[in-house]
N, C-alpha and C positions, 0 to 999 in steps of 0.2 A: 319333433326334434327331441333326442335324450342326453340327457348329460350323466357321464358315466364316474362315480367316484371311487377311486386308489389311494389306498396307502400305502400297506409293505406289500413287493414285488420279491423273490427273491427266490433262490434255493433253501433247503433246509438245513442248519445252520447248528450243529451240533452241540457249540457251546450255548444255544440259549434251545435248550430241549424241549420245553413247555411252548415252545414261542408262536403266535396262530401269525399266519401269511397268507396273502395269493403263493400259491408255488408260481415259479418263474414258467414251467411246462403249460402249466392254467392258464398263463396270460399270456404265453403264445396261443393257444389254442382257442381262446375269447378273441385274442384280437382276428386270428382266423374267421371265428363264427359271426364277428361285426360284418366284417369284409363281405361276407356272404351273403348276409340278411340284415344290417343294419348300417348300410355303408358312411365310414368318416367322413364328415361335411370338412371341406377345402376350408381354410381360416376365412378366406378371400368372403366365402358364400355365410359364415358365421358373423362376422363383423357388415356383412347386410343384412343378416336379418336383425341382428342389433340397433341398426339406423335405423332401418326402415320398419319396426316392429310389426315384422309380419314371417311369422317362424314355418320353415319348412314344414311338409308333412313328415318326411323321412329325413335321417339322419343323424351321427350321433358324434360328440364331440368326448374327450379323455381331458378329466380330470384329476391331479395326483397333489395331495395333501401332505407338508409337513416339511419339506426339505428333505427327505432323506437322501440317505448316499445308493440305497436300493435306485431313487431314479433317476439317478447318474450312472451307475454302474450298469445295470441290469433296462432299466425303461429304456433310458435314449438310444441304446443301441438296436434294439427291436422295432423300436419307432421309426429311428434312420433307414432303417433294411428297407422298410415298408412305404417309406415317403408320408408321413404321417408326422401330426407333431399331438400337441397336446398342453392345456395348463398347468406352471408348478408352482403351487400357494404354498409360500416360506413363511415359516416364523420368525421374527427376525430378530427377536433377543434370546436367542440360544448362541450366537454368533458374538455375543458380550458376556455374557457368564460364564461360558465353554462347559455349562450343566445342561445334563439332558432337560427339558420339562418335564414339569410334573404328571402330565397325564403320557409322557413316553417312559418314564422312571417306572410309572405303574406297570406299561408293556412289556419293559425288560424285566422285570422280579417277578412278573408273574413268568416269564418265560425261562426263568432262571430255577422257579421253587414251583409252579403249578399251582392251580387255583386253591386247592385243599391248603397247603402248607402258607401261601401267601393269607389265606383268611383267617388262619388259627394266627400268624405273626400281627397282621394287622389289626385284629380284634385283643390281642395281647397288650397293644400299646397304646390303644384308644381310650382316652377317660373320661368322664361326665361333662358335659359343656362341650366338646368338642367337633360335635353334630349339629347342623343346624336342622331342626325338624322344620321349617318353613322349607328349605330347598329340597328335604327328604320329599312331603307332601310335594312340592313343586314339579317335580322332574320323575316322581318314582312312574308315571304311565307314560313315556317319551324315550325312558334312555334303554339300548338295546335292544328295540320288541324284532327289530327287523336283523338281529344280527343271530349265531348259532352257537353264543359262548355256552357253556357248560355251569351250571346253576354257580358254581363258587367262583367263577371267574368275572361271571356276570353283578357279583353281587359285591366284591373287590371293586370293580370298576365304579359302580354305582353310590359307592360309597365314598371311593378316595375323588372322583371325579365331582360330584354332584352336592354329599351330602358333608363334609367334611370343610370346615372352616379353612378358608383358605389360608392363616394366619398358621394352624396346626398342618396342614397338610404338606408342606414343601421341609420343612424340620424333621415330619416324621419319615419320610419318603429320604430325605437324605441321611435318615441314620441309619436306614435300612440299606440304602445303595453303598455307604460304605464297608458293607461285609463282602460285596463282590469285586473289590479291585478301587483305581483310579477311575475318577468320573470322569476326567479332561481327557485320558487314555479311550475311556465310551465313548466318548462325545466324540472325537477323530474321527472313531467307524461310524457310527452312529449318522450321523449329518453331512450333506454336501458341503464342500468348504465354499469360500466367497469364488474362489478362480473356477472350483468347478460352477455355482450358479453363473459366471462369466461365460463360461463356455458351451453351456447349457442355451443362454440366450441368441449367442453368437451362433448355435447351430439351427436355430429356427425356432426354438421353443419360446414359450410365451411365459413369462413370470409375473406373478403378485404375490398380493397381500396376503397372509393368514393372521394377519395381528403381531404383535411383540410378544406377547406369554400367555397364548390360547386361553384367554380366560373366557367366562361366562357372562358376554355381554350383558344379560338382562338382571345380573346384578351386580353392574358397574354406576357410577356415577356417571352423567353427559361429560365433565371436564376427564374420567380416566378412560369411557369410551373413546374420545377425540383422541387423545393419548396414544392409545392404542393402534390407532387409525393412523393417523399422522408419522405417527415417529415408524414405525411400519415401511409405509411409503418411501418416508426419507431414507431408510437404510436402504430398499433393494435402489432406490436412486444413484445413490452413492455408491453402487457396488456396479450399477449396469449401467448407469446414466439415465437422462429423461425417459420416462414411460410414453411408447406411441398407444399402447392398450394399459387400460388403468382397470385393474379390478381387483376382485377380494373373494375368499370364502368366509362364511363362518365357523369359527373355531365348535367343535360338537354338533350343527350345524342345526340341529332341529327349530323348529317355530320356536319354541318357549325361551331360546338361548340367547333372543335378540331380540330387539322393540322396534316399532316405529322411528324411536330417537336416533338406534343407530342408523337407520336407513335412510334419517333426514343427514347423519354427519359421512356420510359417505358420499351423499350427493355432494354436501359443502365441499368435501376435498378431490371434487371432480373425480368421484369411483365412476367407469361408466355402466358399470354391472357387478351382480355381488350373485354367490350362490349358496344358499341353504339345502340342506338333506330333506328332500322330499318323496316318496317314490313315486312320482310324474311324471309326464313328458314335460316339455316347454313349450306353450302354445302360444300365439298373437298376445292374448291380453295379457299376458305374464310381460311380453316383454315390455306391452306400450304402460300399466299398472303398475308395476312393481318389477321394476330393472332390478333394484337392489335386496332381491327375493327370489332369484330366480330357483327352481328346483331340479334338483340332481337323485339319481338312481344310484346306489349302492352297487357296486359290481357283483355280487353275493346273487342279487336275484337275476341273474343271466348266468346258461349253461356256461360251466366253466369256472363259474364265480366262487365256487367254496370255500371256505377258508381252510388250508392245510394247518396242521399241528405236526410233532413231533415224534417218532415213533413212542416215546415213553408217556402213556396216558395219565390222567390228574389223579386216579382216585390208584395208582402203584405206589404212592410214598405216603 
């Protein structure tokens, strides 16, 4: 059994020219080649192999990361055509600040300036102290090896995402996003509103957790892990009412992002499954070992999966 990870879905998008996607044609054409040879397991047959931890040989379930408004717009409708449905792991403190996050702030400015110009501004505004080299060391063999960024975009990301105090990084990220406009104005397009994650749920789809503000579980505290966890929960609650499936991604998702501890405070708040970035199938002992570890596939390595860009390439400006 595989579990397949989504983020942006979409056409290409002229005002954000640098910006990397699934093209929306890619992910017709992947969910075609699933259908083919990797056929959607029915929720019905997924939520048994959950209980009874003993996981198909074949079959693959859709996972889609972040709240955006691409999986309102664009997913569910292709989903619905198909009789298919799939997970949508929200963030749920973007929905009280009405700012994008910081690791989607990153998405957009690169998409706006291109890796080259986003690395000369970012390294322009960066000062001593402002790196942690523990998390540099930490995370530098984990983040990206499986994705096809372009050496400055990859190293943008690694930086604002991983290596970069997180005290300095939301400051600097928002002074930067004020040269493109109204954040509250992004944030609109940007993310599914509460009615559409309502309607979302209402049409078959399945909603959780991706935390309040995608941080890096494994260098949280247990009381701003729980935090996170909790207060989480309680918004999509209060937006869609009691959870009959309780579950969670991990925000970045890889091993090193998350402990043991989170995986004990997930059970405490009755998650009944959590999934991390792995490129594995999902076998028995995964489910009946480690429910709150379960590992998911990158949509990138399956024909189809490539990430589009823009026609204006990084190294023109």
């Amino acid at each position: 059994m595989k579990a397949i990870m989504y983020h942006y879905v979409r056409p290409f998008n002229p005002v954000l020219p640098y910006f990397t996607y699934l093209d929306l044609n890619n992910f017709r054409h992947q969910l075609d080649w699933f259908q083919d040879n990797m056929p959607i397991l029915s929720l019905e047959n997924f939520l048994s192999a959950i209980k009874n931890g003993v996981a198909p040989k074949e079959g693959t379930i859709l996972t889609f990361d972040d709240g955006l408004s691409d999986h309102y717009n664009y997913v569910l409708p292709e989903l619905e055509k198909r009789g298919l449905w799939g997970f949508f792991y929200i963030p749920t403190g973007v929905h009280k600040t009405k700012n994008l996050l910081d690791v989607h702030r990153t998405h957009f400015l690169l998409g706006q300036m291109g890796g080259s110009s986003m690395l000369r501004a970012v390294m322009g505004v960066i000062e001593e102290g402002m790196i942690s080299e523990s998390h540099r060391a930490t995370f530098q063999d984990v983040a990206y090896h499986n994705q096809t960024n372009e050496k400055d975009i990859a190293t943008v990301k690694s930086i604002l995402n991983y290596q970069l105090l997180s005290e300095h990084r939301t400051p600097l990220l928002g002074t930067l996003m004020r040269e493109f406009g109204d954040e509250e104005i992004i944030f609109q397009e940007f993310y599914m509103s509460s009615d559409q994650i309502i309607d979302l749920h209402e049409r078959g789809m399945i909603v959780g957790s991706h935390s309040v503000s995608h941080p890096i579980f494994s260098t949280l505290t247990r009381e701003e892990q729980s935090r996170e966890i909790l207060e989480s929960f309680s918004f999509i609650e209060s937006v869609i009412g009691e959870l009959a499936i309780r579950s969670f991604c991990y925000p970045y998702g890889h091993p090193s992002t998350f402990t043991k501890e989170t995986e004990e405070l997930l059970d405490e708040a009755n998650c009944q499954f959590a999934f991390k970035l792995s490129n594995q199938e999902i076998q028995s002992h995964d489910l009946v070992k480690t429910p709150q570890a379960l590992p998911r596939i990158d949509c990138n390595q399956f024909p189809h999966g490539e990430a589009s860009r823009g026609p204006l390439r990084d190294n023109s400006i």
